[in-house]
LOMI-440533 format. One line per field, with one value per residue (C-alpha): residue number from 1; residue in one letter; x, y negated, z negated. Coordinates in steps of 0.25 Angstrom, whole numbers, padded with zeros to 4 digits. Layout:
% LOMI-440533
i <- (NUM_...) $
aa <- (A_...) $
u <- (X_...) $
v <- (Y_...) $
w <- (Z_...) $
END
This chain:
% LOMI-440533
i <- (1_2_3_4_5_6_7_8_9_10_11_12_13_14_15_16_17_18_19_20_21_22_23_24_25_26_27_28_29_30_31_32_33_34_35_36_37_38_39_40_41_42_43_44_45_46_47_48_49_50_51_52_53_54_55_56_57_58_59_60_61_62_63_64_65_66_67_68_69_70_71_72_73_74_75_76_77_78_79_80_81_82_83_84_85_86_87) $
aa <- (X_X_X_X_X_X_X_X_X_X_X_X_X_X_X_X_X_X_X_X_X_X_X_X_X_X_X_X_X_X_X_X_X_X_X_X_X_X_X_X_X_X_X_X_X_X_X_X_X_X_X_X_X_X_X_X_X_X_X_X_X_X_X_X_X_X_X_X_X_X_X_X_X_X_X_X_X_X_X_X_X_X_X_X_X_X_X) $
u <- (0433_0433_0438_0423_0421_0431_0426_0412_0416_0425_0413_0404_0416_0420_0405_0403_0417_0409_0399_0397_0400_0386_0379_0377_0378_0369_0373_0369_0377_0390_0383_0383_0397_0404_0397_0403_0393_0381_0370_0362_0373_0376_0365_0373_0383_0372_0375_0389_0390_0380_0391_0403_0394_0391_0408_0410_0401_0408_0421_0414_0415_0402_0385_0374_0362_0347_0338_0351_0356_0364_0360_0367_0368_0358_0347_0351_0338_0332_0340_0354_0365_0379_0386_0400_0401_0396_0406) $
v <- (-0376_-0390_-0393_-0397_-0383_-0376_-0384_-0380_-0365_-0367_-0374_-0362_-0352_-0361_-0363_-0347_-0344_-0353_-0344_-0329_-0318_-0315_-0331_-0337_-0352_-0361_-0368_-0381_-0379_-0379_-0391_-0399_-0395_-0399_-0412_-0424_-0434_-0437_-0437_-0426_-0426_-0413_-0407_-0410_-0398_-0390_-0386_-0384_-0377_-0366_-0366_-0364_-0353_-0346_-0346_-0340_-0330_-0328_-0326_-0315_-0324_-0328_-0324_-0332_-0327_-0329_-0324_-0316_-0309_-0312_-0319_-0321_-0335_-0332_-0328_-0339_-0348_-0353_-0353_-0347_-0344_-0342_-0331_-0324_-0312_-0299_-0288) $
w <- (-0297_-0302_-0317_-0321_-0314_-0325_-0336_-0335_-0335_-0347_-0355_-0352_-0356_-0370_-0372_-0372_-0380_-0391_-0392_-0394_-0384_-0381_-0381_-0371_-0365_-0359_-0347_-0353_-0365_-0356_-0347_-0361_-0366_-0352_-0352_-0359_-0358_-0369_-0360_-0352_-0341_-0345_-0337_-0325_-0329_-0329_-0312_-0315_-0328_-0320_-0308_-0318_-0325_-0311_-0310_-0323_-0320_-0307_-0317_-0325_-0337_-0340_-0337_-0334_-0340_-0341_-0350_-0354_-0342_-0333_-0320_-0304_-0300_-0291_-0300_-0310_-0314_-0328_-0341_-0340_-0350_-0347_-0356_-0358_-0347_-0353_-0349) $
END
């Protein structure tokens, strides 16, 4: 795993610690805080911030969601969300 890699996954994890337990992220909201530019170049994180989701799911520390359940990368499609693991 790259460092741009690691960052992404710790922009989801800090952007879900900002919030309540049961809210929930989109992942744009983390595609706009990793991005450090003023323009729309932040839409080009969208891929890896969906990637670094996947892996922290594969961890057990975090659910990607749809309509408010959680979904397999497999049948991921339309608007998701990324939350806290529910254990």
């Amino acid at each position: 795993m790259t460092d741009p890699d690691q960052r992404l996954e710790q922009t989801i994890m800090r952007l879900l610690g900002q919030r309540a337990d049961t809210s929930s992220i989109c992942p744009s909201d983390a595609a706009r805080a990793a991005y450090e530019g003023d323009d729309d170049g932040w839409r080009d994180l969208m891929e890896p911030v969906r990637r670094a989701a996947w892996r922290l799911v594969a961890a057990g520390e975090v659910e990607v969601t749809r309509a408010g359940r959680p979904v397999e990368e497999s049948e991921a499609r339309g608007p998701l969300r990324i939350r806290r693991a529910r254990r």
